[in-house]
GUTOR-799032 format. One record per atom (N, C-alpha, C): residue number from 1; atom name; y, x, z. Coordinates in steps of 0.2 Angstrom, whole numbers, always signed. Example, Ala and Ser with C-alpha at 12.3 -4.5 7.8 and 13.67 -1.06 7.14 Angstrom:
(1, N, (-28, +66, +39))
(1, CA, (-22, +62, +39))
(1, C, (-16, +66, +39))
(2, N, (-11, +64, +35))
(2, CA, (-5, +68, +36))
(2, C, (+0, +64, +39))
***
This chain:
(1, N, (-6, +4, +0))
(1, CA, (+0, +0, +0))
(1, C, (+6, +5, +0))
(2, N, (+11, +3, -2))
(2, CA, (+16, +6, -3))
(2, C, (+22, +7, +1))
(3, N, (+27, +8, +1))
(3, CA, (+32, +8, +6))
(3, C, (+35, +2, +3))
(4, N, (+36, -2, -1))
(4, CA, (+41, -8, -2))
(4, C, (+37, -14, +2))
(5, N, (+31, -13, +2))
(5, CA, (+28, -17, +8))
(5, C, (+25, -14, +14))
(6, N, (+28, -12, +18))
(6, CA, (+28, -9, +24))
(6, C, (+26, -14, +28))
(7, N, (+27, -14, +36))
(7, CA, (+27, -21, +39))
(7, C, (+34, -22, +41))
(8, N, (+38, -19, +37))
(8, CA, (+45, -20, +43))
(8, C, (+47, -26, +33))
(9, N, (+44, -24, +31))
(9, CA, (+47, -29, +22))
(9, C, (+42, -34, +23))
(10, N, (+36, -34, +24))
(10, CA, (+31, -39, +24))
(10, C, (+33, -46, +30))
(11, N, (+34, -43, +37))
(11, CA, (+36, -48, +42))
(11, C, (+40, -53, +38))
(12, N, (+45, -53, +34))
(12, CA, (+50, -60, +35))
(12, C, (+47, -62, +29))
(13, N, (+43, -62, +23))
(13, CA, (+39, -63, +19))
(13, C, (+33, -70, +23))
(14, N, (+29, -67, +27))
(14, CA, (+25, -69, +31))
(14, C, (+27, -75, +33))
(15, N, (+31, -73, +39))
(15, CA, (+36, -79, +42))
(15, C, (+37, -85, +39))
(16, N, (+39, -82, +32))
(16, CA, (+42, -87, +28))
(16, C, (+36, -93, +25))
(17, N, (+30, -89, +28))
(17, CA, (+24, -91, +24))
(17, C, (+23, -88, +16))
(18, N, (+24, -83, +15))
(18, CA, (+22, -80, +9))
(18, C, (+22, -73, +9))
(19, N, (+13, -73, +8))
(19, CA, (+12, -66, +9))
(19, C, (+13, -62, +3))
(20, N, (+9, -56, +4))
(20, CA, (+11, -53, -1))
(20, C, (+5, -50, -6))
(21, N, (+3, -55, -6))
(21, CA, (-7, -51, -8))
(21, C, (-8, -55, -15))
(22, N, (-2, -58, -17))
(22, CA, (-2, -62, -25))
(22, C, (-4, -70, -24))
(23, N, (-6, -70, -18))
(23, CA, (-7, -80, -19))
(23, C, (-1, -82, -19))
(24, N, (+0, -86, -26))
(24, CA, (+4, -91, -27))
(24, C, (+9, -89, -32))
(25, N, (+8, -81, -33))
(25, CA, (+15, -78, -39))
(25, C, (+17, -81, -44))
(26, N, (+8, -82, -48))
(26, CA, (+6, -86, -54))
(26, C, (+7, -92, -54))
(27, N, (+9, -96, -52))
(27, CA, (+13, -103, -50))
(27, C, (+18, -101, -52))
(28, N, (+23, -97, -46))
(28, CA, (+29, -96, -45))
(28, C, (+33, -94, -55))
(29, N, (+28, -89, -59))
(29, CA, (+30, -87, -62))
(29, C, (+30, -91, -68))
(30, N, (+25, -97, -68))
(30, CA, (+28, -103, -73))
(30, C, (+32, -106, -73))
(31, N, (+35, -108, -69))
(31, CA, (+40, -112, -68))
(31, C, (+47, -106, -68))
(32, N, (+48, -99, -70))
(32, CA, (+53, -95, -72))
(32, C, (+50, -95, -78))
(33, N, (+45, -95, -82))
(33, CA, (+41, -94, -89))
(33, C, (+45, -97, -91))
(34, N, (+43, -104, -90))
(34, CA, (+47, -112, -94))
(34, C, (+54, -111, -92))
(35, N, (+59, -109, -87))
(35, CA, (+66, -107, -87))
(35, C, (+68, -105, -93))
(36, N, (+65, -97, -92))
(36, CA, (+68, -94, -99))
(36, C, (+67, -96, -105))
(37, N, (+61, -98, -107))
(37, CA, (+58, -104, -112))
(37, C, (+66, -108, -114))
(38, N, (+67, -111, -110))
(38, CA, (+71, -115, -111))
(38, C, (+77, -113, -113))
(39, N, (+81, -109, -107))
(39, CA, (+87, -105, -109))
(39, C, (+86, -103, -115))
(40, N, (+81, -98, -119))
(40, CA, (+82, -95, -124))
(40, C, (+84, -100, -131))
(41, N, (+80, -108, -129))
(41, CA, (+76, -112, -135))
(41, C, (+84, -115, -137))
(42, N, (+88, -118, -130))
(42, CA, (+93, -121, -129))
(42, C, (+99, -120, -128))
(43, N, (+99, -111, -128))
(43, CA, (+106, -110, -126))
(43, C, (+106, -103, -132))
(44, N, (+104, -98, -130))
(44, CA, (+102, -92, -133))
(44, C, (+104, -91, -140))
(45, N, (+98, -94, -143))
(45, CA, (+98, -95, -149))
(45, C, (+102, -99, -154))
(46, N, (+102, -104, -151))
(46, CA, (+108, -109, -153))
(46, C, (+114, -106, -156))
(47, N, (+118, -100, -147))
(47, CA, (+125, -99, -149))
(47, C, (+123, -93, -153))
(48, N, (+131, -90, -155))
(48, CA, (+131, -83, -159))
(48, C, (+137, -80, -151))
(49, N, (+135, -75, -146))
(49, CA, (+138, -74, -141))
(49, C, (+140, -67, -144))
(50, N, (+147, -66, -146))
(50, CA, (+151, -59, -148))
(50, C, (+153, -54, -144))
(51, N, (+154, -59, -138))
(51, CA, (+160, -53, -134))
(51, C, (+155, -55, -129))
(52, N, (+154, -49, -123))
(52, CA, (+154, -47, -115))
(52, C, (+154, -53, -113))
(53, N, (+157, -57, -111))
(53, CA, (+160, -63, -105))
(53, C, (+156, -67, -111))
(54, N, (+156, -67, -116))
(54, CA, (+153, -76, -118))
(54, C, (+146, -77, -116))
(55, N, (+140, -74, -115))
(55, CA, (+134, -74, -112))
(55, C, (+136, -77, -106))
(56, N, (+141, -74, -100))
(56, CA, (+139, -77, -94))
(56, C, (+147, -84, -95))
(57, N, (+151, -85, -99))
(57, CA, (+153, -93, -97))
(57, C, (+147, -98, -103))
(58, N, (+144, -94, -108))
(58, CA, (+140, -101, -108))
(58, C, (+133, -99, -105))
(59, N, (+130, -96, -102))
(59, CA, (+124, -96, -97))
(59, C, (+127, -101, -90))
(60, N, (+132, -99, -88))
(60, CA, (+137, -104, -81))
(60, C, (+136, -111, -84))
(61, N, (+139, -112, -91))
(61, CA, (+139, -119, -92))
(61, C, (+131, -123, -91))
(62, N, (+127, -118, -96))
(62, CA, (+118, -120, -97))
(62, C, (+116, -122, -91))
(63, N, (+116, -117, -85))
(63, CA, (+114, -118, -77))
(63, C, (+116, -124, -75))
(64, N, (+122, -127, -76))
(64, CA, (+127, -130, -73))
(64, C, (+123, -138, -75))
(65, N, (+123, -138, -81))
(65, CA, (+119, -144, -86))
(65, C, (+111, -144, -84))
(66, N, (+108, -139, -84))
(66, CA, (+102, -139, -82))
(66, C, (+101, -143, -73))
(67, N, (+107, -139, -71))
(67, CA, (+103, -140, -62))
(67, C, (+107, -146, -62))
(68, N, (+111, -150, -65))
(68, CA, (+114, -156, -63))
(68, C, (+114, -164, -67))
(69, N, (+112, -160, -74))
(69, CA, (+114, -166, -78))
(69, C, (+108, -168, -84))
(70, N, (+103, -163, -81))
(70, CA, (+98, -164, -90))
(70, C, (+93, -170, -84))
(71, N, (+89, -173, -90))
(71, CA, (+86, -177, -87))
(71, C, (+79, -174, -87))
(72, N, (+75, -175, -82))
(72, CA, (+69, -173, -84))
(72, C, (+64, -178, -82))
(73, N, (+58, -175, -84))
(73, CA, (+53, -179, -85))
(73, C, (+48, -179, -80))
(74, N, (+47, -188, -77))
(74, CA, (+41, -188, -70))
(74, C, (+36, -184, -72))
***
């Protein structure tokens, strides 16, 4: 084991209920999978992003419409 899992890293992981031995990553990382999925399919690719800042005010917008206003499915 390494030093980034030591137990002084590990305790508040634990606490939290989530270890650190991979149960549940595989889960966790679908649900980022289909994130980016998304972002790329519906925002990304979409614009043509020129300059430095236009990436993060239309990624702010996409989050924004994502976490508040898209509809999703039961």
């Amino acid at each position: 084991m390494n030093h980034q899992f030591s137990r002084h890293h590990r305790r508040p992981l634990e606490r939290a209920g989530r270890g650190v031995a991979g149960r549940g990553r595989a889960l966790d990382n679908v649900f980022i999978e289909r994130l980016w999925r998304s972002l790329k399919y519906e925002d990304i690719y979409l614009k043509d992003y020129g300059q430095v800042d236009d990436p993060h005010i239309g990624l702010e917008r996409y989050f924004e419409s994502y976490n508040y206003r898209r509809v999703t499915r039961p």
